[in-house]
C-alpha positions in Angstrom: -27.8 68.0 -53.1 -31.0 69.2 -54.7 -33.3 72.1 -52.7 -37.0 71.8 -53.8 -39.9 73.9 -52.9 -43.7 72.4 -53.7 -46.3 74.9 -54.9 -49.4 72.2 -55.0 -50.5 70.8 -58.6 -53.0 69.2 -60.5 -52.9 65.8 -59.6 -52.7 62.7 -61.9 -55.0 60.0 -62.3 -53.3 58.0 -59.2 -54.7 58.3 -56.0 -52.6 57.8 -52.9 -53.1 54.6 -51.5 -54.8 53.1 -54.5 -52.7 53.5 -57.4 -54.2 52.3 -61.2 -53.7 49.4 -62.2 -53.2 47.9 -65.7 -56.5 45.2 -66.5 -55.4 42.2 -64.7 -55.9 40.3 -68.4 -53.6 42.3 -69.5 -49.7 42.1 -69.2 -48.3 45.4 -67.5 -46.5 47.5 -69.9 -42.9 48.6 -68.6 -42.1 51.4 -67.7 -38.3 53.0 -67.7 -37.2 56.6 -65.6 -34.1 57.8 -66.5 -32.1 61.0 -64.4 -28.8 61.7 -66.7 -26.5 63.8 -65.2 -23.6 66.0 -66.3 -21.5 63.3 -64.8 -23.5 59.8 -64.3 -26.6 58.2 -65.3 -29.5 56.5 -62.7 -32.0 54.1 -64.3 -35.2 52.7 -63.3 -37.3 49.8 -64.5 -40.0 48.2 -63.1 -43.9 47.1 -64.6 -46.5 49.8 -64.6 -48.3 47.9 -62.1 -44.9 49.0 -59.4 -46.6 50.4 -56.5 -44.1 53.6 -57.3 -43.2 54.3 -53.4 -41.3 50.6 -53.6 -37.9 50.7 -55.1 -38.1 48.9 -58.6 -36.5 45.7 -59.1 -34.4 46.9 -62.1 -31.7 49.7 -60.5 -28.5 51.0 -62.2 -26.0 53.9 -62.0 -23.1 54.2 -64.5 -20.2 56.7 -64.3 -20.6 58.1 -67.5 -21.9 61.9 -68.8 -25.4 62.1 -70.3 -24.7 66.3 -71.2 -25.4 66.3 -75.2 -24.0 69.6 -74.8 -20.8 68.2 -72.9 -20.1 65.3 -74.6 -22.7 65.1 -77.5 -26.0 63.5 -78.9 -24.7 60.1 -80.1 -22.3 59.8 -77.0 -25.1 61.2 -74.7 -27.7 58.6 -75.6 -24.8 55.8 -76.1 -24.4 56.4 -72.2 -28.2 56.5 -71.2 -29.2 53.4 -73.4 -25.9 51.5 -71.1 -27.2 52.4 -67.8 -31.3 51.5 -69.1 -29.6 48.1 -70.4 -28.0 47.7 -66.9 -31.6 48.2 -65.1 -33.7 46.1 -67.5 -31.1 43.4 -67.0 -31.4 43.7 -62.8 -35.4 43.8 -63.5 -35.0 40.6 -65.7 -37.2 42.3 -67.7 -38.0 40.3 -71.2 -35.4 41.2 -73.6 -37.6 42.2 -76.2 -40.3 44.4 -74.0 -37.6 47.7 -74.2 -38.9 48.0 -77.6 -42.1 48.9 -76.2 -41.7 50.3 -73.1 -42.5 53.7 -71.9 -39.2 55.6 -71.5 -39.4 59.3 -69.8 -35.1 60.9 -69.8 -34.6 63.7 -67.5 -30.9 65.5 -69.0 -29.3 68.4 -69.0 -28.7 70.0 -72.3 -31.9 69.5 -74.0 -33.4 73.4 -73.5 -33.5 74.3 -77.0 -35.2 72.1 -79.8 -32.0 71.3 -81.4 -30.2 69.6 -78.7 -33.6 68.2 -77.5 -34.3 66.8 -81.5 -30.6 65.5 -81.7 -30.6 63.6 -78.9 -34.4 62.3 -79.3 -33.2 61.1 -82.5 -30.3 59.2 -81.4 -32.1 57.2 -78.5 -34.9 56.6 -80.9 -32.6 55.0 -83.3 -30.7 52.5 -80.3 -34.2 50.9 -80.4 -36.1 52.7 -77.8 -40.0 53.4 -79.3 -39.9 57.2 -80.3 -44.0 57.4 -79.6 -42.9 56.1 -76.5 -40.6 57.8 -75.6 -40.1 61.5 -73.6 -37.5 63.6 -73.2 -37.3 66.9 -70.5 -34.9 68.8 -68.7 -33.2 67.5 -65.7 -34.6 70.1 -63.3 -38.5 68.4 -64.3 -38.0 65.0 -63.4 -36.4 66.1 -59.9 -39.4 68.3 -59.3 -41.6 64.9 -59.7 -39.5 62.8 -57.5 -39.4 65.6 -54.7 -42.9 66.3 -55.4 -45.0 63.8 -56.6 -48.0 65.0 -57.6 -50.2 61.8 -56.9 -48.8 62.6 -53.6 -48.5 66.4 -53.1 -51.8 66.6 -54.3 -53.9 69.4 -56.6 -52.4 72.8 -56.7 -49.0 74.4 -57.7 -45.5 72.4 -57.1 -42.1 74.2 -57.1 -38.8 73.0 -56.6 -35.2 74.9 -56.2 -32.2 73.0 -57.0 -28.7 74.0 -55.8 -25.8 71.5 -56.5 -23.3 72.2 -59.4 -25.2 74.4 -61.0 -29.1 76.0 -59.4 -32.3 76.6 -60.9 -36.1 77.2 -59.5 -39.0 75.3 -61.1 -42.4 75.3 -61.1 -45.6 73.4 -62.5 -48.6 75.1 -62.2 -52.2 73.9 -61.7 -53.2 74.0 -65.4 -49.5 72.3 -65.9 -48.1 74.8 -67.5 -44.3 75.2 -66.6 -42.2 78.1 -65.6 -38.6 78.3 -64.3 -35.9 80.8 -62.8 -32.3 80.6 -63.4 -30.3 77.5 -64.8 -28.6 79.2 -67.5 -24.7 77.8 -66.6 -21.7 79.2 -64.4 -20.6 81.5 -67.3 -23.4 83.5 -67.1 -25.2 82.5 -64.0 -26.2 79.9 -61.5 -25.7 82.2 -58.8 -25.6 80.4 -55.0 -24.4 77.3 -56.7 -21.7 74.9 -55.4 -19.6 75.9 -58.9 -20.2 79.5 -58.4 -19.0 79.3 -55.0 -16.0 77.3 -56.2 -15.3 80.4 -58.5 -15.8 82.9 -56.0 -13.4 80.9 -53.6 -10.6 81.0 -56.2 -11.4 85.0 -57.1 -10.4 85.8 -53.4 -8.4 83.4 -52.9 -6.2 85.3 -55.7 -7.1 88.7 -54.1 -5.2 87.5 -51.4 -2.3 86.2 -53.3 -2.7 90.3 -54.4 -2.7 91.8 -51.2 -6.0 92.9 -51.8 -8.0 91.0 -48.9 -6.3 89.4 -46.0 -5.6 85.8 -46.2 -7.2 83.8 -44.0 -8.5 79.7 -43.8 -10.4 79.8 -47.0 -7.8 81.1 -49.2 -5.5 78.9 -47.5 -7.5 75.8 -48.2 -7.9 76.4 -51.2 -4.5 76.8 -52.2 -3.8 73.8 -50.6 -6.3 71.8 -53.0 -5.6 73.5 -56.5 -2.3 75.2 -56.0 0.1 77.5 -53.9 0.8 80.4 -56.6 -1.5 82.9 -58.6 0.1 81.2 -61.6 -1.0 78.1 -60.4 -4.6 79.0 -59.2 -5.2 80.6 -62.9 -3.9 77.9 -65.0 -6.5 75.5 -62.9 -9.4 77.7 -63.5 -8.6 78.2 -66.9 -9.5 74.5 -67.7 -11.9 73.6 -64.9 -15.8 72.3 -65.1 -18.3 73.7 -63.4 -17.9 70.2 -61.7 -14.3 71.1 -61.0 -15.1 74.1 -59.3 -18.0 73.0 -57.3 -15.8 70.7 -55.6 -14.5 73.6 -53.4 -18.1 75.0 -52.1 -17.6 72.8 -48.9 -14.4 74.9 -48.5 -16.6 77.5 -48.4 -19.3 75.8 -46.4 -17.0 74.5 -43.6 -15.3 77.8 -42.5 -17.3 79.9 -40.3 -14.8 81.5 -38.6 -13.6 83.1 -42.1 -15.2 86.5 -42.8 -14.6 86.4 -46.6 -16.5 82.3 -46.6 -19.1 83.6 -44.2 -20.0 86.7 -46.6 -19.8 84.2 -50.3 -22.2 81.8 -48.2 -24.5 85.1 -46.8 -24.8 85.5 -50.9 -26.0 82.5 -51.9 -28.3 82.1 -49.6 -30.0 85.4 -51.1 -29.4 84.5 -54.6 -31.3 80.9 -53.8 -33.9 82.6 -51.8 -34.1 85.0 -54.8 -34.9 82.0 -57.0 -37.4 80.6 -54.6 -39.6 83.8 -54.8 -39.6 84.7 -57.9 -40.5 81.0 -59.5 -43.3 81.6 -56.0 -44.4 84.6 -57.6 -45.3 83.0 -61.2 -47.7 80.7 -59.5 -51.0 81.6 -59.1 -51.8 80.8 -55.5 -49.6 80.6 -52.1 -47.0 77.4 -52.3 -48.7 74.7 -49.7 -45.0 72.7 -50.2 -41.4 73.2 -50.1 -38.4 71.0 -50.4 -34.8 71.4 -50.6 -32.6 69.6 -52.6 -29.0 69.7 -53.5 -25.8 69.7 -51.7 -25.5 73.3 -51.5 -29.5 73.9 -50.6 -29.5 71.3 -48.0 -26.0 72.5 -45.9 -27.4 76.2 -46.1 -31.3 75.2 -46.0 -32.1 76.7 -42.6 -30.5 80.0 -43.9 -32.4 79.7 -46.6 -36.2 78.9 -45.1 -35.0 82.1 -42.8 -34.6 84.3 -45.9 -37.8 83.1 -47.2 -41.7 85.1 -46.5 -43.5 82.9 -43.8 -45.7 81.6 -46.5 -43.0 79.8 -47.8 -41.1 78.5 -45.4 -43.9 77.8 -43.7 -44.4 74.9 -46.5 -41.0 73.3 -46.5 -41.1 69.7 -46.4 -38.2 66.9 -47.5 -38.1 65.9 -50.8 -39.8 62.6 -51.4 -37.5 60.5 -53.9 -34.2 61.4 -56.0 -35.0 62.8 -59.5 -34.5 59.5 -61.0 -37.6 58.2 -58.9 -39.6 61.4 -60.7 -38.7 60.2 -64.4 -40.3 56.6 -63.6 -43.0 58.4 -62.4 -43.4 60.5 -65.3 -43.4 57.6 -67.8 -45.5 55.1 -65.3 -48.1 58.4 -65.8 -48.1 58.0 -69.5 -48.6 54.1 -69.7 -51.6 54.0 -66.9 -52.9 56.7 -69.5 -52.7 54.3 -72.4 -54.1 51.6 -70.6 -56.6 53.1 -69.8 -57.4 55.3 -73.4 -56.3 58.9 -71.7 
C-alpha cells in the first residue's frame, strides 16, 4: 500500500461541489488517467464532464510491466496503450476520439529526460496525440489521487509512499515539486517492503552463520525461499525488488521476534525520516497527511507516533488510488482548454 501525507496546494480551477463543465454545445473532450506499474497497468476513461469522485465508465487493469527501465520504451508503451484500449473499449468511447483525447501516464522509470523522451516518443507514435499527451513519475499521479487538490484545497500537498520501493513527495503552493528518496533497492528505498525483504534474508543468513540466534523470522523465511545459505544466496542473487518485497509481511507479522521487531522499528524511522524532510521543503506547516502503501499502512500508527504533532496531527486517508490522480491530472488540462487556460 501507498502512505501519503498532504501539505495543502494551490487549488485548480474546480471547485468542490461544482466542478467545470465543458459548454453544453460542445461535445466533452475525453479524458484518459493512466497509473503503470512496475508490474501492471490501471486505466481510466471517462468524458471531461465525469464528475471525478464517480468511478468512470471505462475501467481496466492488465498484468503486464509499464517500467521502461525494466522492460523498455517500445514494450513499456506497448503495455499501457493495451490496458488504455481495454478502458476506452468498457467506456464505449468512439473509436476514433483516442486520437484526441487528453492522456496524463503516471510510470516508473521516466526520472531522467531520456527514458521520459523514449517512452513519450513511443506512445506518441501508437496514435495517442503528443500535444495531448503527459507523462510524470509514478509517485505524482498517487499524490493527486490521495490528495486531490480541487479537494484538499490551497496550500502545500505531500505524500509518502512505502510499498515495493518508498519515496516522499511534495507540491508546493506555487506548484513547484520537490521529493525525498525513490532512488531503487540498490542504493536506497529505505523502510520499503523490498528493503525489508533484503534485510530478512541478511539475518536470516546470519543465522544460518551462527551470528544471531535463529528464531520465527529466519525460520519463515527459509521456509519460503530456501533451507541452506546456498540456497538463500542463489535466490537473492536473481530476485526483484518485487521478489523481495514479498517477504516484508514476514517481517510484519512476527512480533514476538526480536530481530523482525528491530528491521520494523527501522523503517518506521527511515519513513518518518522521509516524511520530514519532504515537510521541511514546504513552505508552511502540512494541514494533510495520508498513508499509502502496504508497508505505510501495516506500520502507519508507528509511523504518525514518530512524526512532530504538526504532522500527525494532519493525517487523513488517502482519497482515490493513483490511477484516480492521473484522470485527474489530464481532466485538469482539458477543462483548461475548454475553457482557453
Amino acid at each position: 500500500m501507498l502512505v501519503a501525507v498532504h501539505l495543502l496546494m494551490s487549488a485548480s480551477g474546480d471547485v468542490p461541489g461544482d466542478p467545470m463543465r465543458p459548454p453544453s454545445d460542445l461535445p466533452p473532450p475525453w479524458v484518459v488517467g493512466v497509473d503503470g506499474g512496475g508490474t501492471r497497468g490501471r486505466a481510466w476513461v471517462a468524458p471531461a464532464d465525469h464528475d471525478p469522485g464517480d468511478t468512470p465508465p471505462g475501467v481496466a487493469e492488465r498484468d503486464e510491466p509499464c517500467n521502461p527501465y525494466a522492460v523498455g520504451a517500445e514494450r513499456a508503451a506497448a503495455a499501457i496503450r493495451a490496458v488504455v484500449d481495454q478502458a476506452w473499449s468498457a467506456a464505449r468511447a468512439p473509436p476514433s476520439g483516442l486520437a484526441e483525447a487528453f492522456v496524463s501516464v503516471g510510470v516508473a522509470g521516466v526520472d531522467s529526460g531520456d527514458e521520459r523522451a523514449a517512452l513519450f516518443a513511443a506512445l506518441a507514435s501508437s496514435g495517442l496525440a503528443h500535444e495531448r499527451l503527459e507523462l510524470l513519475g509514478d509517485p505524482w499521479v498517487a499524490l493527486e489521487g490521495a490528495l486531490p487538490a480541487e479537494l484538499v484545497g490551497p496550500g502545500a500537498r505531500a505524500l509518502l509512499v512505502s510499498g515495493t520501493g518508498c519515496v516522499a513527495v511534495a507540491e508546493l503552493e506555487d506548484g513547484r515539486r520537490t521529493r525525498a528518496g525513490g532512488w531503487g533497492s540498490r542504493v536506497g528505498d529505505e523502510g520499503s517492503g523490498a528493503w525489508l525483504g533484503i534485510e530478512a534474508v541478511r539475518t536470516t543468513l546470519r543465522a544460518l552463520d551462527g551470528r544471531d540466534r535463529p528464531g520465527s523470522l529466519s525460520s519463515s523465511v527459509q521456509d519460503a525461499w530456501g533451507a541452506s545459505s546456498e540456497a538463500l544466496v542463489t535466490r537473492a542473487r536473481a530476485a526483484t525488488p518485487g521478489e523481495f518485497a514479498t517477504l516484508a509481511p514476514l517481517v510484519l507479522r512476527y512480533g514476538d521476534d526480536p530481530i523482525a521487531a528491530a528491521l520494523r522499528s527501522r523503517a518506521v524511522a527511515y519513513l518518518a525520516e522521509l516524511v520530514t524532510t519532504v515537510a521541511a521543503k514546504c513552505q508552511r506547516d502540512p494541514v494533510a497527511l495520508a498513508l499509502t502503501g502496504g508497508v505505510a499502512v501495516a506500520l502507519g500508527d508507528e509511523i504518525l507516533s514518530a512524526l512532530p504533532e504538526a504532522l500527525s496531527a494532519a493525517s487523513q486517508p488517502a482519497a482515490g488510488p493513483p490511477v484516480a490522480g492521473a484522470w485527474r491530472l489530464a481532466r485538469r488540462r482539458a477543462l483548461a482548454h475548454i475553457g482557453g487556460g
